[in-house]
C-alpha positions in Angstrom: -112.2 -125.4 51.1 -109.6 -125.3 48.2 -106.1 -127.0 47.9 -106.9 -128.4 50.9 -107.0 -125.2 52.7 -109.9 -123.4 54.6 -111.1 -120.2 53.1 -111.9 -117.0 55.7 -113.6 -113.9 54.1 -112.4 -110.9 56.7 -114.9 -107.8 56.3 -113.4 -104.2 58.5 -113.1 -100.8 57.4 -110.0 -100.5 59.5 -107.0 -101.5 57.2 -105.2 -102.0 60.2 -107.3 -104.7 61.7 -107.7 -106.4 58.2 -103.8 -107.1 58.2 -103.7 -108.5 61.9 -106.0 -110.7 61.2 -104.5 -112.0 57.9 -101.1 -112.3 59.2 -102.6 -114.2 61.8 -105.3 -116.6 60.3 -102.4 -116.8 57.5 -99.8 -118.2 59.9 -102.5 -120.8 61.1 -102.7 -122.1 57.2 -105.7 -120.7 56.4 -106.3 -118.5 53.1 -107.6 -114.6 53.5 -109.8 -113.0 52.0 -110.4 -109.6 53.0 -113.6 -107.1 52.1 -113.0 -103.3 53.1 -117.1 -102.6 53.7 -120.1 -104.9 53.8 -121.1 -104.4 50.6 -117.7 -105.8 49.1 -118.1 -108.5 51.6 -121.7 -109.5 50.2 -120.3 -109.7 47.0 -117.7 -111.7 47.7 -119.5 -114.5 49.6 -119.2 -117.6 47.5 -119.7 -121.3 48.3 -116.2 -121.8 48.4 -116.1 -119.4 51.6 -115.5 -121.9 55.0 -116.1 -119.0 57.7 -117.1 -115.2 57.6 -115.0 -112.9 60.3 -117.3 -109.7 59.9 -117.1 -106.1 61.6 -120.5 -104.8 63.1 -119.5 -101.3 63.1 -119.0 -100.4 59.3 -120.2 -98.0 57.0 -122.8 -97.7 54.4 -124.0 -101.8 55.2 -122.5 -102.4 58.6 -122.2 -105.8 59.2 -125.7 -107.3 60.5 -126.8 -106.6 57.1 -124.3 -108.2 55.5 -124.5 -111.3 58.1 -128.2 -111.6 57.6 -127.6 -111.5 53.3 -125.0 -113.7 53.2 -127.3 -116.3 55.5 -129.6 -116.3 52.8 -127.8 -117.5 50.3 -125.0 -119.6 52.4 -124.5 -121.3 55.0 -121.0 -121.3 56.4 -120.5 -120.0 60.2 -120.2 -116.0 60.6 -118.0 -114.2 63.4 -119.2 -111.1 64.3 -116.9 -108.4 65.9 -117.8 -105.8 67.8 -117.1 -102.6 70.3 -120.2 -103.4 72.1 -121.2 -105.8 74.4 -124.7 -105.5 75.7 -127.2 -107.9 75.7 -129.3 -106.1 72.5 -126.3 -106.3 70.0 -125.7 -110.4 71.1 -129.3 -110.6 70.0 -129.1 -108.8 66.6 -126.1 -110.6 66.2 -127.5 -114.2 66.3 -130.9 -112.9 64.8 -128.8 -111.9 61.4 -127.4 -115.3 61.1 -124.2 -115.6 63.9 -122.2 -118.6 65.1 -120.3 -116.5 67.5 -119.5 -113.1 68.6 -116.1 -111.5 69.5 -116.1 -108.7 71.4 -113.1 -106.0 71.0 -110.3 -105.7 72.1 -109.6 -109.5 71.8 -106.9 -111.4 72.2 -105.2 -113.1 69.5 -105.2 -116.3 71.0 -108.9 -116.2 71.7 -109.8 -115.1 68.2 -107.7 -118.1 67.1 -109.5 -120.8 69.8 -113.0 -119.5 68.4 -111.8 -119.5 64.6 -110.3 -123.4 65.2 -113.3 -124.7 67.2 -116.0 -123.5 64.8 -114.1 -124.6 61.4 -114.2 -127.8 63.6 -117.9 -127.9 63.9 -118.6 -125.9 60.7 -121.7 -127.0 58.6 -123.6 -130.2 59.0 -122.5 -131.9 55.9 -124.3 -133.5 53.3 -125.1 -137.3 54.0 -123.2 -140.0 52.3 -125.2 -143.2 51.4 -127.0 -144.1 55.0 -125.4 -147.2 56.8 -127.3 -148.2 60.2 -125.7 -146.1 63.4 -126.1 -146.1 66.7 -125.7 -142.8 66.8 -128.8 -141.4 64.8 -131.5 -139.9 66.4 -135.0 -140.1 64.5 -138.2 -138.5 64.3 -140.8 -139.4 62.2 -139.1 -139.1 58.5 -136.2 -137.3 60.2 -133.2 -139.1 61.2 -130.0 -136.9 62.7 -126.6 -138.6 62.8 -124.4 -137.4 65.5 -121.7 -138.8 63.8 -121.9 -137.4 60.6 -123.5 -134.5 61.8 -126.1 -134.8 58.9 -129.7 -134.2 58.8 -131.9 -136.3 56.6 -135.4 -135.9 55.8 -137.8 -138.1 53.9 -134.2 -139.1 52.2 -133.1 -135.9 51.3 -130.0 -134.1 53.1 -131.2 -131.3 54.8 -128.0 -128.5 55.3 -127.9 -127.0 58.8 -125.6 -124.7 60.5 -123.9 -125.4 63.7 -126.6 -123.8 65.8 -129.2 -125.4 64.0 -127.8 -128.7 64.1 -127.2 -128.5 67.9 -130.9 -127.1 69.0 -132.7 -130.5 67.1 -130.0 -132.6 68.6 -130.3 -131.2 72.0 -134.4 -131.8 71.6 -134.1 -135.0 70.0 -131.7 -136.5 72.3 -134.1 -135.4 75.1 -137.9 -136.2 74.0 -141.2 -134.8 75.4 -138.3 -132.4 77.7 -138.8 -128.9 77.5 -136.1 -126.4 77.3 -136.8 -122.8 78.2 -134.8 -120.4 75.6 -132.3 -119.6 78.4 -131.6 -123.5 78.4 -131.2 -124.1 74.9 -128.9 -121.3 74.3 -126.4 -121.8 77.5 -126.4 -125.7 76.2 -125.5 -125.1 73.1 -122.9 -121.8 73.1 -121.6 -122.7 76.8 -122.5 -119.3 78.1 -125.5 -116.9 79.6 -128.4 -116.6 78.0 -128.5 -113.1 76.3 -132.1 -112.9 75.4 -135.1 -114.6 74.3 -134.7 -113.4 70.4 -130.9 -115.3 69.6 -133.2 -118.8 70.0 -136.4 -117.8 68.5 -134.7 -116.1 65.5 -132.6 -120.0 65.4 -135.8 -122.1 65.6 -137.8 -120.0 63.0 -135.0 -121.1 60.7 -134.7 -124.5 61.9 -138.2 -125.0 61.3 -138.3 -123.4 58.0 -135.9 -125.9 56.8 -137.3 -128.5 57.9 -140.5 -127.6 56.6 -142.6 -127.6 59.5 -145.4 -125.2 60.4 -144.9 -123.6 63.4 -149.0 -123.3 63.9 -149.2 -127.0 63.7 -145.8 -128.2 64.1 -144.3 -132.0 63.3 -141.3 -132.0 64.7 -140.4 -128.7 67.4 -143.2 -128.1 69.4 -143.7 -125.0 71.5 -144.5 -125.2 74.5 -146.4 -121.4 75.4 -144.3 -119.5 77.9 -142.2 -122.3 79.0 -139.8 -123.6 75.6 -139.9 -125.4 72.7 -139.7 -129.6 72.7 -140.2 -132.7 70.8 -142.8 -135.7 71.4 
């Protein structure tokens, strides 16, 4: 955010879609930026970027790759869109990083809804100095304020997306439960299940910020053929 404003990077390779959505995201206050490719999109990712609207179908580095590089390096919630719909491409989708997916045609005021309700969410903030709640969940050295939405470990903020954030809520709210992958995913994006990968791909990078070995695990256990839990 700058000048009190949220910033949205839009990546197509159709002009014409790049306008729409900047006379529309720019009529709901927010500032545009716009990438013609992936590649001018990976370069433009900054920390100062609030939310990623990127096309899957693109040239040259279509737009998983971009997703997935730009989720190394930041964490701010990506938008995919895309022509298709099936199960395979949701699953790529969340596995390179995703918030939420849009499929095409859409309407406006959907786009809108999805763009206003994950800025809402967005990242799970850095923690201010820690006053007692009654709304933190803890784990060992791991405390999780629902409040706040922040993530502390051992003292030291931990930065998790959206998704992340809600999976070790949902599990740390419910103790020794087990949630299948279909469970965890309808809980947390309101919708079917589209595949065991979208969840997996989530915890491996939950974990690997938390620091936890998923061989001998501290904090998200697995649970062989039946989910993933916490004691």
């Amino acid at each position: 955010m700058r000048n009190g404003k949220k910033y949205i990077l839009v990546a197509d390779d159709e002009r014409e879609i790049r306008e729409v959505l900047t006379l529309l995201l720019s009529g709901e206050g927010y500032e545009v930026v716009c990438a013609e490719d992936g590649l001018a999109a990976a370069q433009a990712a900054c920390a100062q970027i609030d939310l990623y609207i990127i096309d899957v179908n693109m040239p040259g580095q279509n737009g998983f790759m971009t997703g997935a590089e730009i989720r190394r390096s930041f964490d701010a919630p990506i938008i995919f869109l895309t022509a298709y719909s099936a199960e395979s491409d949701k699953v790529m989708g969340f596995a390179a990083g995703a918030d939420d997916y849009i499929v095409k045609p859409f309407s406006n005021v959907e786009l809108l809804m999805r763009v206003k309700a994950i800025l809402r969410r967005g990242v799970a903030p850095a923690a201010k100095e820690q006053q007692p709640s009654s709304h933190r969940l803890v784990l060992a050295d791991l405390a999780l304020d629902t409040d706040s939405q922040s993530v502390i470990k051992d003292g030291q903020s931990i930065a998790l997306t959206y998704t992340e954030f809600k999976i070790l809520e949902l599990l740390l709210s419910n103790r020794k439960r087990i949630f299948s992958l279909d469970q965890i995913y309808e809980s947390v994006w309101n919708d079917n299940a589209v595949g065991d990968g979208a969840i997996m791909v989530h915890v491996k990078n939950l974990r690997k910020k938390l620091g936890d070995n998923s061989r001998e695990p501290k904090y998200i256990k697995t649970a062989w053929g039946r989910g993933y839990y916490v004691d």
